[in-house]
N, C-alpha and C positions, 0 to 999 in steps of 0.2 A: 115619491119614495126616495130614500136615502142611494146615494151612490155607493157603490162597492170598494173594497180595499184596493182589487184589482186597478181601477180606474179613478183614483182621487185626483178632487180640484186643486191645483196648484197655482201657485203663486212666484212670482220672481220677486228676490230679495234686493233691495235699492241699487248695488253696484252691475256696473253692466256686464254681463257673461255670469252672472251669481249663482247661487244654487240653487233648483227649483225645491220652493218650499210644500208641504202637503199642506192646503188647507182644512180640513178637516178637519186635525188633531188642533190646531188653533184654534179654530172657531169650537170646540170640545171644550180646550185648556180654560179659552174665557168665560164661554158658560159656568163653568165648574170653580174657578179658582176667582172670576171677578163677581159671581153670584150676582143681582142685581147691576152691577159695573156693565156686566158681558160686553153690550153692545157699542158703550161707551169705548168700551178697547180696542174694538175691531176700527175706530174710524181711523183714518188714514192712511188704512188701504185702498186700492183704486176703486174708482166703483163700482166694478162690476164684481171685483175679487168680496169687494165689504156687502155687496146684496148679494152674493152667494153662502158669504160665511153670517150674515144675519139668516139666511132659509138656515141653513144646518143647526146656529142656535136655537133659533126659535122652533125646530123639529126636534131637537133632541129635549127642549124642556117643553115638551107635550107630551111628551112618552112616559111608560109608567118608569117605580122607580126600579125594577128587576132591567128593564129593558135599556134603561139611562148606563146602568152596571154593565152592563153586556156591550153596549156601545164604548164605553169607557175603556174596557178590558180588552177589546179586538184593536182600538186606535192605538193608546197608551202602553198596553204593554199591561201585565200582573203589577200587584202591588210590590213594594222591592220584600216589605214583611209577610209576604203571603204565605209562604212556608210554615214560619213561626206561626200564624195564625190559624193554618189547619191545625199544624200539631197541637196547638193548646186547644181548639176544638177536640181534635178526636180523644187528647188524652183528659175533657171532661166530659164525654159523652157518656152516656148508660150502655151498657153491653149492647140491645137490639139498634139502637142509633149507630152507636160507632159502627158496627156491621152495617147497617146501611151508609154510611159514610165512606166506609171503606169500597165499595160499590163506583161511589162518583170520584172521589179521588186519584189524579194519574197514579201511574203503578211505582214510581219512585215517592210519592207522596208514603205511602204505605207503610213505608220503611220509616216515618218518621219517631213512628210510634213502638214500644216492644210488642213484638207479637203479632201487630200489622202486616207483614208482606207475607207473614206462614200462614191466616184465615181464609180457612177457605169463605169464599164472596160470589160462589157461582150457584146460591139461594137465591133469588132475589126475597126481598123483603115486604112487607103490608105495601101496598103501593102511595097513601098516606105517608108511609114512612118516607118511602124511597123520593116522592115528590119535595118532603122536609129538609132532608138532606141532598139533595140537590141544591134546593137556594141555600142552604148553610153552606155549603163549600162554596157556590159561586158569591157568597157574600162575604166571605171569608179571604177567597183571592184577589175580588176584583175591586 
């Protein structure tokens, strides 16, 4: 099982008293950004640090792809455009969507849109829906 935010593996960076680095969001970054490379990036880490952050790549590209996103999203931080990316979401959504959207979206999200943060959103919606619009916003921010 994957470790928790609370208690990430960490790494000391080359100079002596350094700063402890998380390795997790590393072993994430290379997955993510050297795509086939991954593995080849981590080497020159000590051994134990490089067969820690080879389990965390090779568990995070196991996982589906909603779950990769979610992992992504809790390490890394929202995307820096995720803002813009809802709003242009909700302001193409269909009436019963966006109300569902408006549902998942945090509550300053809402304001993105005209007319967003005065809807009322304490309907809930087809539950089809409300599952659609869940991964649309989370694939939206993360």
């Amino acid at each position: 099982m994957h470790r928790t935010a609370t208690h990430p593996r960490t790494l000391r960076s080359g100079n002596p008293g350094g700063t402890r680095l998380s390795l997790r969001p590393i072993a994430l970054a290379c997955a993510v950004l050297g795509r086939e490379r991954g593995e080849a990036l981590l080497e020159g880490l000590t051994p134990k640090d490089e067969e820690d952050a080879l389990a965390v790549l090779h568990e995070f590209r196991a996982q589906a792809s909603p779950v990769r996103h979610a992992w992504l999203s809790l390490e890394l931080g929202p995307r820096p455009d995720a803002d813009e990316r809802v709003r242009g979401l909700l302001e193409s959504a269909p009436p019963g969507l966006r109300h569902a959207l408006l549902r998942c979206v945090a509550p300053y999200q809402r304001s993105l849109v005209p007319g967003g943060d005065a809807m009322d959103v304490s309907k809930p919606p087809q539950r089809a829906l409300e599952k659609l619009a869940a991964r649309l916003v989370r694939e939206a921010s993360g």
